[in-house]
C-alpha positions as CSV (number, residue, x, y, z in Angstrom):
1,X,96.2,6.8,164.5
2,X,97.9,3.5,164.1
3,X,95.8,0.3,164.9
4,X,98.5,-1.4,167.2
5,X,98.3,-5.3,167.7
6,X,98.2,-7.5,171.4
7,X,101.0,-9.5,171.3
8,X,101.6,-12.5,174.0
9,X,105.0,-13.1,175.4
10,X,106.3,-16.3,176.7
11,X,109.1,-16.9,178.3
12,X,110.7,-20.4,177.8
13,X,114.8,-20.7,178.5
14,X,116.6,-19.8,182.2
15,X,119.2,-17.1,181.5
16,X,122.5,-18.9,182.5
17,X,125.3,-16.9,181.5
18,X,123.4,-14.4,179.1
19,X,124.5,-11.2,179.1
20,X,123.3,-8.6,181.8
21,X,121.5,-6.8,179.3
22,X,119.6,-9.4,178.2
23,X,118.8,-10.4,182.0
24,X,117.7,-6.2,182.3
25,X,115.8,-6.7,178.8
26,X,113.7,-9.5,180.5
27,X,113.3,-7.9,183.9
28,X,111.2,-4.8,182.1
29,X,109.5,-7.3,180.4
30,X,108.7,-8.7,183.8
31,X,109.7,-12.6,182.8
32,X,111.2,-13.3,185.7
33,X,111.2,-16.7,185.3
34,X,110.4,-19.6,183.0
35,X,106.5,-20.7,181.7
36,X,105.7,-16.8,182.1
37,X,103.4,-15.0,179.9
38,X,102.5,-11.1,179.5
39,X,101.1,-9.1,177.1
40,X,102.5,-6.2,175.4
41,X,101.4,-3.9,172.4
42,X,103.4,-3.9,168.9
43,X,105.3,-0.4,169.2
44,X,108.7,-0.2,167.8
45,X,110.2,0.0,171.8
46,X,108.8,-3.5,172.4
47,X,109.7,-5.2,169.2
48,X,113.3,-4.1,169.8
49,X,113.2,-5.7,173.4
50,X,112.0,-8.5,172.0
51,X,114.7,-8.7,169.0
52,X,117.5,-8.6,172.0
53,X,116.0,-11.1,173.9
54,X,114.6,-13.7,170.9
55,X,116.4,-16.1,172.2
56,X,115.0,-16.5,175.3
57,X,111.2,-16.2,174.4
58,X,108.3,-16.4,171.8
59,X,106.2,-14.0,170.9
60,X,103.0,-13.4,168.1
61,X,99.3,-12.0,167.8
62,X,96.9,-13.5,170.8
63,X,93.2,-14.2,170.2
64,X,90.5,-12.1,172.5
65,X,89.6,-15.7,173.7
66,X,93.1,-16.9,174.5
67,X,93.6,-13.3,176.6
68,X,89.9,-14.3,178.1
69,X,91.3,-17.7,179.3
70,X,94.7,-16.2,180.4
71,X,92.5,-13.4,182.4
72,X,90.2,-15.8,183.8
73,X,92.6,-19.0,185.3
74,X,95.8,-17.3,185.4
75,X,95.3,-13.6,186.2
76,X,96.1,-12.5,189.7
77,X,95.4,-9.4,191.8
78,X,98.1,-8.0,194.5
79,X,97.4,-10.7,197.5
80,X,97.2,-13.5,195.1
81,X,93.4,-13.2,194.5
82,X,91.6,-14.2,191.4
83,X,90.5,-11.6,188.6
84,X,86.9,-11.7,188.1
85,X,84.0,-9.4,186.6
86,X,83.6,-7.3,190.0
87,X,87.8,-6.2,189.5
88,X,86.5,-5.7,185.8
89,X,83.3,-3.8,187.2
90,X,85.5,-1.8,189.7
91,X,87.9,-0.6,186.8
92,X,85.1,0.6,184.9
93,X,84.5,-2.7,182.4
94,X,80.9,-4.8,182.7
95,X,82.4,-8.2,182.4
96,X,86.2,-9.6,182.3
97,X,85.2,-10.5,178.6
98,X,84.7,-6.6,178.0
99,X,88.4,-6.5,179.7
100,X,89.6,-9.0,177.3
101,X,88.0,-7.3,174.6
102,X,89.8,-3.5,175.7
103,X,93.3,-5.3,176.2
104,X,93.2,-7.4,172.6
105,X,91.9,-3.7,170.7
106,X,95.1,-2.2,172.8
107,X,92.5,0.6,174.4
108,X,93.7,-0.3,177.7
109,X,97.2,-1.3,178.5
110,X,97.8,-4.7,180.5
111,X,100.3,-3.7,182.2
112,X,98.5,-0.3,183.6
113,X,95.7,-1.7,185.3
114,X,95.3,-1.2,188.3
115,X,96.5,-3.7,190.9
116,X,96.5,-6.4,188.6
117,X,99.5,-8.4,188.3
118,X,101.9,-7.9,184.8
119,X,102.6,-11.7,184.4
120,X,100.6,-14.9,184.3
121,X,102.0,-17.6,185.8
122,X,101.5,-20.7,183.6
123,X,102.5,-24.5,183.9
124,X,104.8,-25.9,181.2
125,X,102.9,-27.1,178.0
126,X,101.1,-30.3,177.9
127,X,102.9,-32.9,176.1
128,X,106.0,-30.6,175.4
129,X,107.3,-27.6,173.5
130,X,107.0,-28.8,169.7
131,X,111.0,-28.3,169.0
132,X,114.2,-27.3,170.6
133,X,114.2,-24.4,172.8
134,X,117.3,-23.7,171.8
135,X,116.1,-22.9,168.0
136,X,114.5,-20.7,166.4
137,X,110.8,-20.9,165.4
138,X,112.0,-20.6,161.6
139,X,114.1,-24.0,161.8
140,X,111.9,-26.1,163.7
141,X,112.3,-25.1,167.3
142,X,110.2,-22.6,170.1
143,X,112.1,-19.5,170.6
144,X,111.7,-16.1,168.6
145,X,108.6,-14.8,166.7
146,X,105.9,-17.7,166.4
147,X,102.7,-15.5,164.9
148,X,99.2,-17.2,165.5
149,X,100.9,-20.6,166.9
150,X,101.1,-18.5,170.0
151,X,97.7,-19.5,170.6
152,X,98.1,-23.0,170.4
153,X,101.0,-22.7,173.2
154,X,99.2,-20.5,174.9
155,X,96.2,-23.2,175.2
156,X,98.5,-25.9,176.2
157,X,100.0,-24.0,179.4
158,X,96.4,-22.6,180.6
C-alpha cells in the first residue's frame, strides 16, 4: 500500500478568459471561487488537475494542526452549521482532532464525509499574498506548488 499525503488547495486568481477546461478542472475541484481551500489526497488523478490548473492555485503538504484549525473555524455542515465533536461523534470519530488526525493519515477522504461541506471558505490573507499572483511559487510569486509554506498561508486566511 502506498502511504498517500493530505494536500491543501487554495484557490487564489478569478478565471477571466481561461479556458473552459480549466474552469471544469476547478469546478471538480470545487473552487468555485477565490480564498477557497479543500483538501485532496496525492494520487496521480489529482496532481494532474492540479498541473492544468497551476495557474490558478497553490497547493503542498498541510499539518494535522492546520487541517484542525481549518475543521474547527471554517468547516461547515449543509445548513451552514458549524463542525464540532458531536458531527465527529456522529460519523464515528471521538473528537474533531481524531477527524483531523483520519483526514491528514488519508484514512478518510474529506470530500466523502458525510454532509460536510468540500470547501472552506477563507478570508484573504493577512497582510497580503507574499508575491504576484500571477507568478509562479518558483520565481517569487503565489501560484503553483508551494510545499510546507502552505501552512503559513493557510494560518494567515483562518
Amino acid at each position: 500500500m502506498v502511504d498517500r499525503k493530505c494536500l491543501a488547495v487554495v484557490r487564489v486568481r478569478g478565471v477571466g478568459d481561461a479556458h473552459p477546461k480549466i474552469e471544469k478542472t476547478l469546478e471538480l475541484l470545487h473552487l468555485n471561487r477565490n480564498c477557497q481551500i479543500t483538501l485532496i489526497d496525492d494520487r496521480p488523478s489529482f496532481i494532474g488537475m492540479l498541473k492544468k490548473v497551476r495557474h490558478f492555485v497553490t497547493w503542498g503538504e498541510i499539518t494535522k494542526d492546520n487541517i484542525y484549525l481549518l475543521l474547527n473555524k471554517r468547516g461547515r455542515l449543509v445548513g451552514n452549521k458549524k463542525v464540532d465533536d458531536e458531527y465527529a461523534k456522529r460519523i464515528g470519530f471521538m473528537s474533531l482532532e481524531e477527524l483531523a488526525d483520519a483526514a491528514h493519515k488519508v484514512k478518510i477522504q474529506f470530500r466523502g464525509l458525510p454532509d460536510i461541506k468540500p470547501v472552506f471558505r477563507a478570508h484573504p490573507p493577512r497582510k497580503g499574498y507574499k508575491g504576484k499572483i500571477k507568478k509562479s511559487y518558483t520565481v517569487g510569486g503565489v501560484t503553483g506548488y508551494c510545499g510546507e509554506a502552505i501552512n503559513k498561508l493557510i494560518k494567515k486566511m483562518a
